[in-house]
N, C-alpha and C positions, 0 to 999 in steps of 0.2 A: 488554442495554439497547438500546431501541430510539432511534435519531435518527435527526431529521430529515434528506427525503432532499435538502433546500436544502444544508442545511449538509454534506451527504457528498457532494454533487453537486460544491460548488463547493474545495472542498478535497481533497476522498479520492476524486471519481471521478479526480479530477486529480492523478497524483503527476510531478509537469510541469515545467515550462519554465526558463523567465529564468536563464541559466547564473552568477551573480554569487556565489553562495555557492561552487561548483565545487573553488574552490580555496581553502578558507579555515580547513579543518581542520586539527587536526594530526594526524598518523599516529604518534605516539610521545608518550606524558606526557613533560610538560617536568620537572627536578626542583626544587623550590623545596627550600632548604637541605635537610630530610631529609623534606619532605613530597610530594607529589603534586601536581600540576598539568597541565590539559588544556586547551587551547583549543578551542575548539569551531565549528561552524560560522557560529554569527552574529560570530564573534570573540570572543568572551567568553574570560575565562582562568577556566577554574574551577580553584580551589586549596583543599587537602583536608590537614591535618595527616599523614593517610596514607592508602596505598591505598583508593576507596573497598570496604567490603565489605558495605552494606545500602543497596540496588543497588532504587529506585522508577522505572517507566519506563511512558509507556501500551503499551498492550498489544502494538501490534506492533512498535515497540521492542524491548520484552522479550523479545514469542518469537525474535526474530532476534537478540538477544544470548545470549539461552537455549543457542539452534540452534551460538554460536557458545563454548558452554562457561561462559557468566557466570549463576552464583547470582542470581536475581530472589527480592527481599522481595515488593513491593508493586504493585500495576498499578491503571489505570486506565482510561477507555474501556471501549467495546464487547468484555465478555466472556464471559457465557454469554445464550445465545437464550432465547425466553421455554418452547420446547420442553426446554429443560436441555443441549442442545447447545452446545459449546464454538463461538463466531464464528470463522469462517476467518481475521478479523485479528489473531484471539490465537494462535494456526499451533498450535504443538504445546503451548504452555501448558495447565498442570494445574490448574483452578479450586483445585483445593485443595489443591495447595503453595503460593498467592500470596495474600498479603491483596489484597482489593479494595478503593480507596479511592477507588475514582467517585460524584461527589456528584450529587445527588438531579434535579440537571437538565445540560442538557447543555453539554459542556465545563466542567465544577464538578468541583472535587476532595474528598471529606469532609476538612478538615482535623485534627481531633482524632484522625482516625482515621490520616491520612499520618502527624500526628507521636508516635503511637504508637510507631510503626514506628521511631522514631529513624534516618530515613535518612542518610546520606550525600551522596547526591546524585537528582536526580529525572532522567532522560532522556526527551525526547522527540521526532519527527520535527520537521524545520523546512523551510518551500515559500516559497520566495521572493516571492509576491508578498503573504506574513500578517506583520503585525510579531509574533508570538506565536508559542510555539509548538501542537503541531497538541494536539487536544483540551485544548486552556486557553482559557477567552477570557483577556480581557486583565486586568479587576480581580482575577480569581483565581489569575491566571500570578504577580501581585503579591503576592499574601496567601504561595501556595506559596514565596515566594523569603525570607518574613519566616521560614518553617521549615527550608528548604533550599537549596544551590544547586541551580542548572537548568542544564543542556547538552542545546543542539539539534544536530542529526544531520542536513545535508541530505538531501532525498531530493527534490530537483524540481533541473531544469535538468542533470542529467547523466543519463549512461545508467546504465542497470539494472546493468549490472557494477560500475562506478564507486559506486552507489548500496550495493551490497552489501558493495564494501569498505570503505564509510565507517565499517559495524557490524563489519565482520572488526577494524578498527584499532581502533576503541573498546575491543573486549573484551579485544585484546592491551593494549591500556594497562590494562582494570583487571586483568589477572592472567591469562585465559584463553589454555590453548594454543592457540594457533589454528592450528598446523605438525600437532595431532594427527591420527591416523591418522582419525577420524570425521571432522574437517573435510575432509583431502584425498579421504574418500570420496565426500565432499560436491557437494566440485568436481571430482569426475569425472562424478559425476551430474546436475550442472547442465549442464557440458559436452554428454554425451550425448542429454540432453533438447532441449535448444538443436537439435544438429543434427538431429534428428527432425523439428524445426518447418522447418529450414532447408529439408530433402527436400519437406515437405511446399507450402513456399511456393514453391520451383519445379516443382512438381506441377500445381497452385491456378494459375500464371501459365500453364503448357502447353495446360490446360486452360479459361483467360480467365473464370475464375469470381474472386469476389470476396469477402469480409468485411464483415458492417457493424456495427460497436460501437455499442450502445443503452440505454437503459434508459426509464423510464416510469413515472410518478405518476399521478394520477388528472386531473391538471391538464395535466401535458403530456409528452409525448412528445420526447425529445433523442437526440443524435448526438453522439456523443464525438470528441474531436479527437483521434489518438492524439500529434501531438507533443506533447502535454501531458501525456503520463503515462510516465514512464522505462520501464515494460514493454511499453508496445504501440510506443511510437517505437524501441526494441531489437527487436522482432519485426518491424517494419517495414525501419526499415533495416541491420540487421545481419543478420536470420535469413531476410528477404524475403518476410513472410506479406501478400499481397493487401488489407489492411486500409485500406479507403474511408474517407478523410477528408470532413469536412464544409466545406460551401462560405461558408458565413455564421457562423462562430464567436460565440457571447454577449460581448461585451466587456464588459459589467458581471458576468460570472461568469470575469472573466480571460480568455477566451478557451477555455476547456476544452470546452463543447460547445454546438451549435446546441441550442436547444429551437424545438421547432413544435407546433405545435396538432395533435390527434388527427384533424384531417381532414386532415394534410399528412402523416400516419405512413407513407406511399408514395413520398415523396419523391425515397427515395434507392435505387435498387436492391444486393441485395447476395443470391450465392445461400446464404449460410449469415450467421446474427443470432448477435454475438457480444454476451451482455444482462450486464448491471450483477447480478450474485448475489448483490447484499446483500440484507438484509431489509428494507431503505427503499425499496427499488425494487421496481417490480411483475415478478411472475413470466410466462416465456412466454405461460400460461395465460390469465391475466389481460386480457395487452395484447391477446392475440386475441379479447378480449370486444368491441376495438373493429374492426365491420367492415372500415376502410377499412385495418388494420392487417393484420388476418387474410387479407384478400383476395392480399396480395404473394403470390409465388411460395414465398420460404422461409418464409412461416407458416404456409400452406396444405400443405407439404411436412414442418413440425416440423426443419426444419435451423436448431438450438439451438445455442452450444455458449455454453458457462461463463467470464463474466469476473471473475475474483478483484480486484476495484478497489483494497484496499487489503488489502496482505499483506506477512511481514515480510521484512525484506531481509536474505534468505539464500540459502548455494547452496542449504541443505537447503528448504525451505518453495519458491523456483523450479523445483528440481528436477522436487517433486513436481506442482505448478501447471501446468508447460511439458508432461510426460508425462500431466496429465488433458486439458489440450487437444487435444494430438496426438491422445489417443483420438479424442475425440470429433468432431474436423473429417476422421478419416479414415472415422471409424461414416457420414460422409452424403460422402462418396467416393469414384466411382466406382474398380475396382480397374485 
């Protein structure tokens, strides 16, 4: 399903800021007499007769609960591309072990079709600065709650480790090993990935070369703020990847990225363009169609590399993410 890149610009290019939810989870179901209970990140106490086991979450949600051992019934959001390709934000999701129950425009959920499913509970990410959660608008986050309960997962305002464990804990409360021997494979491979970047961004500083996180519509051209996204402000300041922040942030899009007009696409120097790889955004290709764009030094060079905006929070799906960057920002570095 394709969406607007407004609406993934100002939410999902953004997995970001405002640290107020941080701490607001619980890391263990509470037990109400002999049933189930979870509080969740906006506060909410969800309470369940038992365990839940028919398990509705959007997409990246799931694959990162998936990633972390939990049985998915039903998804939601951006799940396969109009090519038949699985979206990077469904991570390792099987179109066809999940009902899809994404309704017919964006942020809508089919409900007859959710309450087919007879779920349990619906999970989804939650960013501090939406009163909703993330692919619901509001009258529909409403309708979904007359069928089910909802639990939000923060994923803005903390870092990306932090972020990861909030799906590690979830899935230990509905039942998943999460001590199993796949997950600690997991996170050793996040681990090692991690330091690859780490090598690499005191490489990138030795050398005073830079990063620039981007992406681009047909309308305009932006610059991403990395503190507003838990992966690139973790690359930033934990792993030390060179990543150029923007000087004038949008404050009516929260503050997540500058937009400029396509004659100001030069704005910012950076020798490797780290672009937005969703489908809502335009591709390197593309943006070089516009001259003043093309002209910079890394477009005119093809120093490309891949930014995954919204993906799910896992070691397994990081792992893999952090080792496709590496490649690629060392493929346009000198040895």
């Amino acid at each position: 399903m394709r969406h607007s890149i407004r609406a993934a610009v100002l939410a999902a290019v953004s997995l970001a800021a405002v640290g107020t939810l941080s701490a607001c989870g619980s890391s263990q179901p509470e037990q109400a007499g002999n049933g189930w209970s979870y509080t969740d990140d906006r506060g909410v106490v969800v309470n369940r007769p038992e365990r839940p086991q028919q398990i509705v979450a959007q997409v990246s949600a799931a694959a990162a609960l998936q990633d972390f051992g939990v049985a998915i019934a039903g998804t939601f959001g951006p799940l396969v591309r109009d090519d038949g390709s699985v979206e990077p934000e469904a991570g390792t999701l099987d179109p066809r072990q999940v009902t899809d129950v994404t309704g017919a425009g964006y942020g809508e959920v089919n409900l007859e079709r959710l309450a087919s499913l007879h779920p349990d509970v619906l999970v989804s990410g939650k960013y501090a600065e939406y009163p909703g959660l993330w692919h619901l608008v509001e009258d529909q986050e409403q309708k979904v709650k007359q069928i089910v309960p909802t639990l939000g997962v923060a994923q803005s305002g903390i870092a990306l480790p932090a972020a990861i464990r909030k799906y590690q804990e979830l899935a230990r409360a509905l039942g998943a090993d999460v001590e199993s021997p796949k997950v600690k494979s997991d996170e050793r491979a996040f681990e090692a990935a991690a330091g690859r970047l780490r090598e690499i961004g005191a490489r990138m500083k030795s050398q005073g070369k830079t990063i620039l996180p981007i992406g681009g519509t047909k309308e305009e051209f932006f610059v991403v703020v990395p503190a507003r996204n838990p992966d690139l402000d973790y690359y930033v300041k934990e792993l030390g990847l060179p990543i150029t922040a923007p000087r004038d942030p949008d404050q009516a899009s929260g503050s997540y990225y500058e937009r400029l007009s396509w004659e100001k696409a030069n704005a910012y120097p950076g020798d490797i363009m780290l672009w937005d790889a969703r489908s809502a955004s335009m591709t390197p290709e593309q943006m070089k169609q516009n001259p003043v764009f093309a002209a910079t030094p890394a477009a005119r060079a093809n120093r490309f590399v891949e930014w995954d905006a919204v993906a799910p929070m896992s070691h397994a799906s990081y792992a893999k993410i952090m080792n496709k960057l590496a490649d690629q920002i060392e493929s346009h570095l000198k040895p």
